[in-house]
PyMOL CGO cylinders between C-alpha atoms (Angstrom):
from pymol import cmd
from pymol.cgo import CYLINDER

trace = [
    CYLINDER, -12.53, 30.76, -43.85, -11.95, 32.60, -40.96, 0.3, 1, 1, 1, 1, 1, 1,
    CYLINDER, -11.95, 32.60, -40.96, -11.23, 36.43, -41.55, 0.3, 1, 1, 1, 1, 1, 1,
    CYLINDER, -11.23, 36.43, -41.55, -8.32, 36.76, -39.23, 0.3, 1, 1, 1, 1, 1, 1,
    CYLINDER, -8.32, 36.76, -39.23, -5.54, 34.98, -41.05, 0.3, 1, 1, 1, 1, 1, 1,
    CYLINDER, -5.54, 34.98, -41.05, -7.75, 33.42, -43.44, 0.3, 1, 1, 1, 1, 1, 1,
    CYLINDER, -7.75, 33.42, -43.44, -7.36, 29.69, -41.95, 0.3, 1, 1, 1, 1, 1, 1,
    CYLINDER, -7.36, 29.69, -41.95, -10.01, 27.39, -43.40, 0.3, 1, 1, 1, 1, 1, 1,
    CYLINDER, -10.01, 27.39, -43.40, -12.10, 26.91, -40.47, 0.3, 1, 1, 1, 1, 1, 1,
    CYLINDER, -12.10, 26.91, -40.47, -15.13, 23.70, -42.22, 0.3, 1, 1, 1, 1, 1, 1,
    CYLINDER, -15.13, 23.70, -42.22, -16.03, 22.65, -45.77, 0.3, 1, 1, 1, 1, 1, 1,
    CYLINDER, -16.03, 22.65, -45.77, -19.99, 21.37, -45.24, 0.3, 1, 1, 1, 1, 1, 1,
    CYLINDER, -19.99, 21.37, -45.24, -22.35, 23.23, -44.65, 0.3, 1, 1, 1, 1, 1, 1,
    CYLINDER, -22.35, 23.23, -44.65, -25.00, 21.54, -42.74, 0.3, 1, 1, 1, 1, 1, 1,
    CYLINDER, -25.00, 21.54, -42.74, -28.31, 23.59, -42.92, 0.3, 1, 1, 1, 1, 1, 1,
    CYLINDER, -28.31, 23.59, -42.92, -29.04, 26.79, -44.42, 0.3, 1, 1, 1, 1, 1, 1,
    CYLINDER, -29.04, 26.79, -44.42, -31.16, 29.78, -44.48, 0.3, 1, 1, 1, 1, 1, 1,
    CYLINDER, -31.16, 29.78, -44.48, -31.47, 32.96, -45.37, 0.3, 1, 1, 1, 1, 1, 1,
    CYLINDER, -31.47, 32.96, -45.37, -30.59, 35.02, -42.30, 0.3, 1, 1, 1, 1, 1, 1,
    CYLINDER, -30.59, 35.02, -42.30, -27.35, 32.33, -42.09, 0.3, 1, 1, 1, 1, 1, 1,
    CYLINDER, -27.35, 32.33, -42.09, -25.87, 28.47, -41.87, 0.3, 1, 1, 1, 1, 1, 1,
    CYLINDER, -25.87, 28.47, -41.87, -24.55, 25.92, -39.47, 0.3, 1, 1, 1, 1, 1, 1,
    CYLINDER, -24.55, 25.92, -39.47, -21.41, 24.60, -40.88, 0.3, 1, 1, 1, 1, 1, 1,
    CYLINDER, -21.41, 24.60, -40.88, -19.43, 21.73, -39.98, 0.3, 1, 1, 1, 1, 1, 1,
    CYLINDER, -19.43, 21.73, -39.98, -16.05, 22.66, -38.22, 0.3, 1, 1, 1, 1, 1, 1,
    CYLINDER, -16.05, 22.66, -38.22, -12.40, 20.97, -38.46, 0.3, 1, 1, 1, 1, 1, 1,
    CYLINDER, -12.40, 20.97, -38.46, -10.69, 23.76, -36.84, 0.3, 1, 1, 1, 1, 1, 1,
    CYLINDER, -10.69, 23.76, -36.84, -11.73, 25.56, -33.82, 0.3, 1, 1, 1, 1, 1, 1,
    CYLINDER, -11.73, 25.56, -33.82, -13.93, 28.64, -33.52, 0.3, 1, 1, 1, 1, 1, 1,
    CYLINDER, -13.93, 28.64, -33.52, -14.94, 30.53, -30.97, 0.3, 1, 1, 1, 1, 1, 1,
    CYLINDER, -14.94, 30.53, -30.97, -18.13, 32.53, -30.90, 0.3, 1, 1, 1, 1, 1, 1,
    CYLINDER, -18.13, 32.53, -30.90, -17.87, 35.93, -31.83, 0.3, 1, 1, 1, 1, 1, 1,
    CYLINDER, -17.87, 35.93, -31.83, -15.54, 34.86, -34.13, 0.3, 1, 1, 1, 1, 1, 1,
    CYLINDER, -15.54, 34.86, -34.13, -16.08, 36.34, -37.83, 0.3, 1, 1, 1, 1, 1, 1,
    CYLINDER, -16.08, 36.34, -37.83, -15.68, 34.09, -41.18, 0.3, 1, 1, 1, 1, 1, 1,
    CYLINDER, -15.68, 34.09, -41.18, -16.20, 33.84, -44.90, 0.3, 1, 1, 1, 1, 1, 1,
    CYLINDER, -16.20, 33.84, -44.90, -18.62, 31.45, -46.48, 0.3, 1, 1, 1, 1, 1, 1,
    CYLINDER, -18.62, 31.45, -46.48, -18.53, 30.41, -49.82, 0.3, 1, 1, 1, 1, 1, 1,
    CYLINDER, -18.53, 30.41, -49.82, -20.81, 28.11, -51.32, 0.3, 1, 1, 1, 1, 1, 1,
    CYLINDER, -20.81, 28.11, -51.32, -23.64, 27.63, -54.12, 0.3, 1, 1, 1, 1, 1, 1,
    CYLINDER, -23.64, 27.63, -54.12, -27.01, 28.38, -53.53, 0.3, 1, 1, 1, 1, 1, 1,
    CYLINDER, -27.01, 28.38, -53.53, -29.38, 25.10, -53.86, 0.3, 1, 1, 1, 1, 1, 1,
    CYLINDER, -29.38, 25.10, -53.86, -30.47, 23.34, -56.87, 0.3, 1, 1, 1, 1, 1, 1,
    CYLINDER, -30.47, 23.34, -56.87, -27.26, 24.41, -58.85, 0.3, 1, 1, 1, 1, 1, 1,
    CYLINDER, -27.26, 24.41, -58.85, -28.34, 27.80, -57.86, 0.3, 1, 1, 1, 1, 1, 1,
    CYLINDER, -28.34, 27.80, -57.86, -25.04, 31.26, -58.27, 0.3, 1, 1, 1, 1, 1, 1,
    CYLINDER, -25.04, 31.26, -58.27, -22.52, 30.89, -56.00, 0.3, 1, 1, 1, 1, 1, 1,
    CYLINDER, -22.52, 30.89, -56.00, -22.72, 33.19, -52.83, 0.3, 1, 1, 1, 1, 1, 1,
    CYLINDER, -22.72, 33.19, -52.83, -20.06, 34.81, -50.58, 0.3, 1, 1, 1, 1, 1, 1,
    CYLINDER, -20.06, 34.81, -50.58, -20.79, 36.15, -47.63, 0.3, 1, 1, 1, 1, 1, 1,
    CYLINDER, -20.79, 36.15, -47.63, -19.54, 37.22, -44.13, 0.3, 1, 1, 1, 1, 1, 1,
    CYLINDER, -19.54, 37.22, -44.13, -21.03, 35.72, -41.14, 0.3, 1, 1, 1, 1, 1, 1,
    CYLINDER, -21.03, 35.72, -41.14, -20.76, 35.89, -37.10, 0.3, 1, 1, 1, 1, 1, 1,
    CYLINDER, -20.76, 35.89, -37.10, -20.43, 32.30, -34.79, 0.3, 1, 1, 1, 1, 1, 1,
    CYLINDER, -20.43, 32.30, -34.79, -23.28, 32.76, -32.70, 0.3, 1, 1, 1, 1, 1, 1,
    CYLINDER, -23.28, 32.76, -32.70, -23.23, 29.14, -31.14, 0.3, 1, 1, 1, 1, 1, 1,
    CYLINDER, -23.23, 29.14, -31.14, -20.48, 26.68, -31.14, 0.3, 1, 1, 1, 1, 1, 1,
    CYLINDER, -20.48, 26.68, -31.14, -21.54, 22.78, -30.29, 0.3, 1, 1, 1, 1, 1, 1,
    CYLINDER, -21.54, 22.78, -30.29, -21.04, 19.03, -30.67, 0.3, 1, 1, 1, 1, 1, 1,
    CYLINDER, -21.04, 19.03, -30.67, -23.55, 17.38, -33.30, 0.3, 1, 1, 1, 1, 1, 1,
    CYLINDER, -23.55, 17.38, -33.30, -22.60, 13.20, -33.18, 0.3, 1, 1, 1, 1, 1, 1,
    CYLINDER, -22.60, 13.20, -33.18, -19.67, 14.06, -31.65, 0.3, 1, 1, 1, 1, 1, 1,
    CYLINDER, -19.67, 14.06, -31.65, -18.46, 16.53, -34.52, 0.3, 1, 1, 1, 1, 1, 1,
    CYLINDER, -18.46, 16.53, -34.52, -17.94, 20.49, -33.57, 0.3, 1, 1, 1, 1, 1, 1,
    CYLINDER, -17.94, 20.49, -33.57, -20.97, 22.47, -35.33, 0.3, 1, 1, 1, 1, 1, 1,
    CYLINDER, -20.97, 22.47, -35.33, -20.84, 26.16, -35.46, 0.3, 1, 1, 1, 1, 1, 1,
    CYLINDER, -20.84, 26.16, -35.46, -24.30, 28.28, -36.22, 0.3, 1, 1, 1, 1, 1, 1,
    CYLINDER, -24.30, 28.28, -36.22, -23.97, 31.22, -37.55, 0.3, 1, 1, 1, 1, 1, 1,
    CYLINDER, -23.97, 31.22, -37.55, -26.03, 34.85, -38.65, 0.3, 1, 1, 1, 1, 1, 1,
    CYLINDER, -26.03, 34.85, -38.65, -24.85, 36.95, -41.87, 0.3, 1, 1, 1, 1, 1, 1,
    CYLINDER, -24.85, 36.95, -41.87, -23.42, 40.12, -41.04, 0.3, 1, 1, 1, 1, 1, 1,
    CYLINDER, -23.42, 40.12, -41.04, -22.76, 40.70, -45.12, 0.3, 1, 1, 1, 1, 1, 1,
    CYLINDER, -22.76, 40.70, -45.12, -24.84, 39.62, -47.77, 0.3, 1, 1, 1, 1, 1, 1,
    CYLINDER, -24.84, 39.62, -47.77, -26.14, 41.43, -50.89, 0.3, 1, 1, 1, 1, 1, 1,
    CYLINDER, -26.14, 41.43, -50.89, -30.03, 41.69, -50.74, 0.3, 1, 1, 1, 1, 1, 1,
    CYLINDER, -30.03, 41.69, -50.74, -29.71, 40.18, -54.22, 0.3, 1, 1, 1, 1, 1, 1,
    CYLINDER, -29.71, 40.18, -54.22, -28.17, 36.73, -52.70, 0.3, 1, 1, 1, 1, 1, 1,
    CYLINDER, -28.17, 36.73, -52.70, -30.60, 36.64, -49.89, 0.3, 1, 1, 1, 1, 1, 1,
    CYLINDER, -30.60, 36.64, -49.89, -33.45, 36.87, -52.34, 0.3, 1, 1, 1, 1, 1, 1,
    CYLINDER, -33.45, 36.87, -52.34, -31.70, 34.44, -54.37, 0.3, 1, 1, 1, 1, 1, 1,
    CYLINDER, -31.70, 34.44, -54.37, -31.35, 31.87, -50.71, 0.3, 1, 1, 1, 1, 1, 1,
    CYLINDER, -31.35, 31.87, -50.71, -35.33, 32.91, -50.01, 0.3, 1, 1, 1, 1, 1, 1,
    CYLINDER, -35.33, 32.91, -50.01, -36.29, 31.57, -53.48, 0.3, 1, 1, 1, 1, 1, 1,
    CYLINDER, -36.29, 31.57, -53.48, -34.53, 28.72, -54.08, 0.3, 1, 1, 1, 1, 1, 1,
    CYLINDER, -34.53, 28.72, -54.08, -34.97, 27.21, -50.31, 0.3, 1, 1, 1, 1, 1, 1,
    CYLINDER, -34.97, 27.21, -50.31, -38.51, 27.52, -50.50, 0.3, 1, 1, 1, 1, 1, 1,
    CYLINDER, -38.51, 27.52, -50.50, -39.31, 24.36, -51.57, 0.3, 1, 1, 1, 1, 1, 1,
    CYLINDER, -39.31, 24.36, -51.57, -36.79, 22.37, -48.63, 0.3, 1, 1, 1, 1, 1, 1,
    CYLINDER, -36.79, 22.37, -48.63, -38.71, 21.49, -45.36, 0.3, 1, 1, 1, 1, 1, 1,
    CYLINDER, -38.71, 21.49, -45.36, -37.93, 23.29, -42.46, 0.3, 1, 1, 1, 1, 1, 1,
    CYLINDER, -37.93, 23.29, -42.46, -34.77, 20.83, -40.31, 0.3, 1, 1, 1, 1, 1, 1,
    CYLINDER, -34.77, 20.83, -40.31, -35.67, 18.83, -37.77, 0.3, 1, 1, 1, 1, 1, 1,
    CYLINDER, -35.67, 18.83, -37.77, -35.38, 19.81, -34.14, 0.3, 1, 1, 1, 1, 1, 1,
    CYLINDER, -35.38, 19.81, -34.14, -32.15, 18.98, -32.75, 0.3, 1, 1, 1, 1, 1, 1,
    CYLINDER, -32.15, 18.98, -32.75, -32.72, 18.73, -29.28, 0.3, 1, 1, 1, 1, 1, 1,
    CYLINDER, -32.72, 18.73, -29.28, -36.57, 16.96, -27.58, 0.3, 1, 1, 1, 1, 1, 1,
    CYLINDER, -36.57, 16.96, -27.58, -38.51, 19.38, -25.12, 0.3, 1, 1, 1, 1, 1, 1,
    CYLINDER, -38.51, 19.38, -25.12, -37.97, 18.91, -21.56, 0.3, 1, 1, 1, 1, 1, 1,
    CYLINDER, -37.97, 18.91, -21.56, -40.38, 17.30, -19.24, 0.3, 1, 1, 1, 1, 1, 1,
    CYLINDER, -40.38, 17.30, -19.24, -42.28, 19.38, -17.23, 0.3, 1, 1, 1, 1, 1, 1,
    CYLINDER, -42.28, 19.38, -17.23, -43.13, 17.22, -14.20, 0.3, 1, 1, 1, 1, 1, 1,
    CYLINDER, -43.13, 17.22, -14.20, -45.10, 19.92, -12.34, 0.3, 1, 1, 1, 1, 1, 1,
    CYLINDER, -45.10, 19.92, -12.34, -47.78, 20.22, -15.14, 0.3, 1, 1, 1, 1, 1, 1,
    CYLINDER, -47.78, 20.22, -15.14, -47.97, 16.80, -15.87, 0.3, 1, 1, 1, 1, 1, 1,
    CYLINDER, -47.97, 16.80, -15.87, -49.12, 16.31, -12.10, 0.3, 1, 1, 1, 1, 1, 1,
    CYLINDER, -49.12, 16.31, -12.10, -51.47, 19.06, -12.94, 0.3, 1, 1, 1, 1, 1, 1,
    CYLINDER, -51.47, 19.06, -12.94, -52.98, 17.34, -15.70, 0.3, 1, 1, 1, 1, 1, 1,
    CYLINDER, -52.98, 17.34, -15.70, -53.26, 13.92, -13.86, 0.3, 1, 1, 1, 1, 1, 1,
    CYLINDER, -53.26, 13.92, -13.86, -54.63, 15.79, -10.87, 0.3, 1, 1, 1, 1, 1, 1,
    CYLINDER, -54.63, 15.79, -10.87, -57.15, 17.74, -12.72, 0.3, 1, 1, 1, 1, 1, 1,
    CYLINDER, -57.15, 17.74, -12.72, -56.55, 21.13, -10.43, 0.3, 1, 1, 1, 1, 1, 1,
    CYLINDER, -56.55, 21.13, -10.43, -54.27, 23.90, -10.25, 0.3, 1, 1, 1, 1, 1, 1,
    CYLINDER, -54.27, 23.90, -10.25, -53.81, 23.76, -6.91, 0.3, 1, 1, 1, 1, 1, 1,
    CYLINDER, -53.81, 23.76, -6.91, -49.65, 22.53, -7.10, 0.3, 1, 1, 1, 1, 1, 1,
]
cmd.load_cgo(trace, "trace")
């Protein structure tokens, strides 16, 4: 939910951490923007509310994804988020590396005379 005027802003959230979440978006947001998340902890884990800042707004498979940092969370729910995540691999990288042409001439070449 987004705090000003309390407009649902996604209902998935999409990965998850203890420091904060990338959620799924059917309305806009903006970043900056400050909302409410709701949702149960892993493995059937207490329910957790918390309030949390859009720090990066982009398209995932053509869907609006929104990443997000806590701003307000009991150290009690973060512990609980630490525990029960620890067992999840870590998500994969979203984006590959970029090609860096110059030091792959430098490897071929031997030299780092480029």
């Amino acid at each position: 939910m987004r705090l000003e005027g309390f407009r649902l802003v996604g209902q998935r959230i999409l990965d998850l951490s203890p420091r904060g979440a990338l959620i799924h978006c059917g309305d806009t947001v903006f970043e900056g923007d400050e909302i409410v998340l709701s949702f149960r902890a892993p493995n059937r884990g207490p329910y957790i509310d918390a309030t949390a800042r859009v720090r990066r707004v982009f398209m995932k498979r053509g869907r609006p994804v929104a990443g997000t940092d806590f701003t307000d969370i009991g150290e009690r729910e973060r512990q609980e988020l630490r525990v029960r995540l620890a067992g999840f691999p870590p998500p994969v990288p979203m984006m590959r590396r970029r090609m860096d042409y110059a030091e792959t001439i430098r490897r071929i070449a031997g030299t780092d005379a480029f």
